[in-house]
VEXMAR-938918 format. One record per residue: x, y, z of N, C-alpha, C in turn; residue number from 1; residue in one letter. Coordinates in steps of 0.2 Angstrom, whole numbers, always signed. Atoms other than C-alpha are relative to their C-alpha. Layout:
REM VEXMAR-938918
REC     nx     ny     nz    cax    cay    caz     cx     cy     cz  num  residuo
REC      X      Y      Z      X      Y      Z      X      Y      Z  NUM        a
...
REM end
This chain:
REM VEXMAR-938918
REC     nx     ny     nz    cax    cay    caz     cx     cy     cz  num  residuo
REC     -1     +3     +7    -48    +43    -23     +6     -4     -1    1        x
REC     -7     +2     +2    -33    +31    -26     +2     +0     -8    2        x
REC     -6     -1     +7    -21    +34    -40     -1     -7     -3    3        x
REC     -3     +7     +5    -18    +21    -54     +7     -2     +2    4        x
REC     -6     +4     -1     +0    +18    -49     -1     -3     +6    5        x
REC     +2     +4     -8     -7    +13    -30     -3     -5     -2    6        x
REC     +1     +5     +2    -17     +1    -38     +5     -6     -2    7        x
REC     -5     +6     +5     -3     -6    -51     +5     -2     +5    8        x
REC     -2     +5     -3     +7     -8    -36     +0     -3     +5    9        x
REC     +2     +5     -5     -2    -16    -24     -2     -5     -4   10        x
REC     +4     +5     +6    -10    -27    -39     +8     -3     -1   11        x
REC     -7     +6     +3    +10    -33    -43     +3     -3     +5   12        x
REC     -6     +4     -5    +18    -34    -24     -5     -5     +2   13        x
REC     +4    +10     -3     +2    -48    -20     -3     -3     -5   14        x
REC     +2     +6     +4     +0    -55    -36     -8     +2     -1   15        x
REC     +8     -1     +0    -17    -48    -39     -3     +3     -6   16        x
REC     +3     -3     +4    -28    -41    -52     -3     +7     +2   17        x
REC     +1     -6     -4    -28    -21    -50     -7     +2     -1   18        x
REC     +9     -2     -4    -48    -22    -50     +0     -3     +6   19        x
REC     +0     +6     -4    -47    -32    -37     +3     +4     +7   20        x
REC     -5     -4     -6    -37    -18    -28     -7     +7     +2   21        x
REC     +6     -4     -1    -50     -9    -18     +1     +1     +8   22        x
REC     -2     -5     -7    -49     +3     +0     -1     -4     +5   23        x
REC     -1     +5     -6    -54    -12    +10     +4     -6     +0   24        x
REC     -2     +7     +0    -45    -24     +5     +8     +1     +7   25        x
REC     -4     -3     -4    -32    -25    +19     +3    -11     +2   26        x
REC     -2     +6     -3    -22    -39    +30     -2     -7     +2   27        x
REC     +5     +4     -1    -37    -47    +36     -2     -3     -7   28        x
REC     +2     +4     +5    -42    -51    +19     +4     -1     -4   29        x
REC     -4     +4     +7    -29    -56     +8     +5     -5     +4   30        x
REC     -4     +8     -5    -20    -71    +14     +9     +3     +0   31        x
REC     -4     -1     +2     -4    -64     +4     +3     +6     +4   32        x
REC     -2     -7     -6     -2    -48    +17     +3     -1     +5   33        x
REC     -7     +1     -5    +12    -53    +25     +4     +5     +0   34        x
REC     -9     -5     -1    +29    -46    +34     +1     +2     -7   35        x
REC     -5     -2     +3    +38    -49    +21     -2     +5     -6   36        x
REC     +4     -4     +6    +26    -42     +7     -4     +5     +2   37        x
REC     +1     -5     -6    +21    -29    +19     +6     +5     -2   38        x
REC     -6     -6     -2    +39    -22    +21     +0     +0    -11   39        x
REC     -1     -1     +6    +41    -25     +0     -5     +7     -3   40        x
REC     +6     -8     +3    +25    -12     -3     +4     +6     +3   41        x
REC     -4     -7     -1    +34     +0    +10     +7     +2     -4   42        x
REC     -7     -6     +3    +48     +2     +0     -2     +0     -8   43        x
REC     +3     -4     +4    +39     +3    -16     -3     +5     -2   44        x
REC     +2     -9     -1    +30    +18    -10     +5     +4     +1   45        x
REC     -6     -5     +2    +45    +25     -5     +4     +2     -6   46        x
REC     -5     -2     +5    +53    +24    -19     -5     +2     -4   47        x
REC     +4     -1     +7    +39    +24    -32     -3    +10     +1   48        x
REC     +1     -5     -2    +35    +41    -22     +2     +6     +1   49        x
REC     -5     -3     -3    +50    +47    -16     -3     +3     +5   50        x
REC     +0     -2     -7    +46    +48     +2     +4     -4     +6   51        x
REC     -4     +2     -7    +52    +43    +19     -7     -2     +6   52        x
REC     +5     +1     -5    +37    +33    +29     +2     +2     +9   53        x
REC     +1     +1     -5    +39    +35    +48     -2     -8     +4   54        x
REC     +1     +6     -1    +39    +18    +57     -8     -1     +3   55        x
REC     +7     -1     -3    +20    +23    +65     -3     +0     -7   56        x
REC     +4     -1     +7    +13    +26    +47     +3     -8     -3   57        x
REC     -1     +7     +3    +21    +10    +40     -5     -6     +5   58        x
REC     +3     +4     -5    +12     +1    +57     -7     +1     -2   59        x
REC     +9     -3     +3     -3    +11    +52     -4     -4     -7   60        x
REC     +3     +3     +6     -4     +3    +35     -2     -6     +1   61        x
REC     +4     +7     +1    -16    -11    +37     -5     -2     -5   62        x
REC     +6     +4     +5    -28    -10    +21     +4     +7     -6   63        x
REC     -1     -5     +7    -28     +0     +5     +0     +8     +0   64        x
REC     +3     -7     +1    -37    +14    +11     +5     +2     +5   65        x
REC     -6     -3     -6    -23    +19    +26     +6     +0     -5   66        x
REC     -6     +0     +5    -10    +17    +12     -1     +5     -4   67        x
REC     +2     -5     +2    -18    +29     +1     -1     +6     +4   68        x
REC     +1     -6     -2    -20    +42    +15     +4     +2     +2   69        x
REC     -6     -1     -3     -2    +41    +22     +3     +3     -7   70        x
REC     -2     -2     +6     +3    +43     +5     -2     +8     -4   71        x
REC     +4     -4     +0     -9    +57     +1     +4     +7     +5   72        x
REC     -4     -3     -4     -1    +65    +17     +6     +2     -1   73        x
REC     -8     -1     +2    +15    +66    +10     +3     +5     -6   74        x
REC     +1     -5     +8    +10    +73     -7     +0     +5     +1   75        x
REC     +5     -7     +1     +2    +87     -2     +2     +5     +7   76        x
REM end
């Protein structure tokens, strides 16, 4: 299940509407899923989370749904 703040901040780092924010949405489909806006999300997780991603887990995040289970991962 993803969290309301996973939504609010992938819905704010691409400029998006957070219905719009949904487990496939990923790099292939948003045009705006770039490097730069890429490395912007990981350091909003970290910090909106207070954790420490792994360079393998940030590589791994390519959609919504891998972002939520890295993060998930970390929670618990």
């Amino acid at each position: 299940m993803m969290d309301d703040e996973i939504k609010e901040l992938v819905a704010e780092i691409f400029n998006i509407e957070e219905e719009d924010v949904i487990p496939a949405l990923s790099q292939d489909t948003l045009d705006n899923w770039d490097s730069l806006n890429h490395l912007k999300l990981v350091t909003a997780v970290e910090q909106e989370f207070n954790i420490s991603l792994t360079m393998d887990e940030i590589d791994d995040i390519t959609n919504v749904e891998k972002l939520v289970a890295v993060i998930n991962t970390h929670k618990s």
